[in-house]
Phi, psi and omega in degrees: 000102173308119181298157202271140185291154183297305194232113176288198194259353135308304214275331140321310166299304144351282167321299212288321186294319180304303179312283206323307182284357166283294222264359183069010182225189190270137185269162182223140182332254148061275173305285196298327179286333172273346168293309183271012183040055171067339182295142174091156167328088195298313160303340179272001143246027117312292173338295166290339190276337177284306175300330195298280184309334171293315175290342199271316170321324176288298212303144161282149170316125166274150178286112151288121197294145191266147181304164168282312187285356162266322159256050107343291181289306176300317172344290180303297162316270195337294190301318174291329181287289186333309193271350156298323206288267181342316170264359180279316175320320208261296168343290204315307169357273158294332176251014167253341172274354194245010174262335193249001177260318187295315171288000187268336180273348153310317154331298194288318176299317176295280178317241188350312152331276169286354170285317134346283182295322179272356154305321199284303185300325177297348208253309164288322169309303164304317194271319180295334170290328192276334168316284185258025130320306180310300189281324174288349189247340170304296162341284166275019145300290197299326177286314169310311196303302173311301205304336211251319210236348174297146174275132170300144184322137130311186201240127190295182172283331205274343185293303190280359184248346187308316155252049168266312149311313170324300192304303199297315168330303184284329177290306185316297175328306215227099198261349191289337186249148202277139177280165219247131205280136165229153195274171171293193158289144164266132186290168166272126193329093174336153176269339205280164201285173172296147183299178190231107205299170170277146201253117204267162214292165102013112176315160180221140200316165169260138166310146179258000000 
């Protein structure tokens, strides 16, 4: 049956906080073993005094409570930055909503602009079509109109003199070949009677 320790492990822990709140510093197996006037295992309160700070090491810290009027002052700082915050937010705001209102009516004035200018054109463009649509059926009026009632041409001067141009044409052309003689038109046969030939004069005697 393993025998019972001199000094449990309360009691250890115990000592080593009181010396820490006497001397104000971290205490060591050493201090506490010297604390039991050398009686007990000194490793066996290393052991305990170490895993005891290693756990102590974990636990959170307790909270000291702040004088009142400093945190007072934090308050205040805090509450005035929140209210600062709020209002550079609020400002960004208002001038990104009041940057996206001025480009969309610009936008809207530029569009309402060419929508305008491309009324206009279209509108001239309709009118400039109807225009000559007009002038296209006047046109193939005015031509049915020629076609039903003009008399046919005569044979121009210049139609009856061409082959005689023709002929000069050819000389011009070809100056080596003798041009080819042309006669007038024959004229047309008078209605007045035939002339009445002459009665040729009378032989006149010979001498004997």
């Amino acid at each position: 049956m393993p025998r019972t320790p001199i000094n449990s492990e309360e009691k250890i822990i115990e000592i080593g906080d009181i010396l820490a709140a006497r001397f104000g510093r971290e205490i060591t197996a050493t201090d506490i073993h010297k604390a039991f006037d050398g009686k007990g295992n000194f490793s066996r309160i290393r052991k305990v005094w170490e895993s005891h700070l290693a756990t102590k090491d974990v636990e959170q810290p307790e909270e000291f409570p702040l004088p009142d009027d400093v945190q007072e002052q934090i308050d205040r700082g805090i509450s005035a930055l929140e209210k600062s915050m709020q209002g550079m937010v609020q400002g960004l705001i208002a001038r990104m909503t009041d940057q996206n209102v001025r480009q969309f009516a610009l936008k809207e004035r530029d569009f309402a602009m060419l929508e305008t200018e491309h009324a206009k054109k279209v509108q001239a463009l309709e009118e400039e079509l109807s225009y000559l649509t007009e002038c296209l059926d006047q046109y193939e009026t005015e031509e049915e109109v020629t076609e039903t009632e003009a008399p046919e041409p005569e044979q121009s001067a210049a139609s009856k003199s061409a082959p005689a141009a023709t002929v000069l044409a050819e000389g011009r052309k070809f100056p080596n070949r003798p041009l080819k003689k042309t006669r007038p038109a024959p004229r047309k046969a008078s209605r007045s009677k035939n002339p009445v030939p002459k009665k040729s004069p009378a032989p006149k005697p010979t001498a004997i």
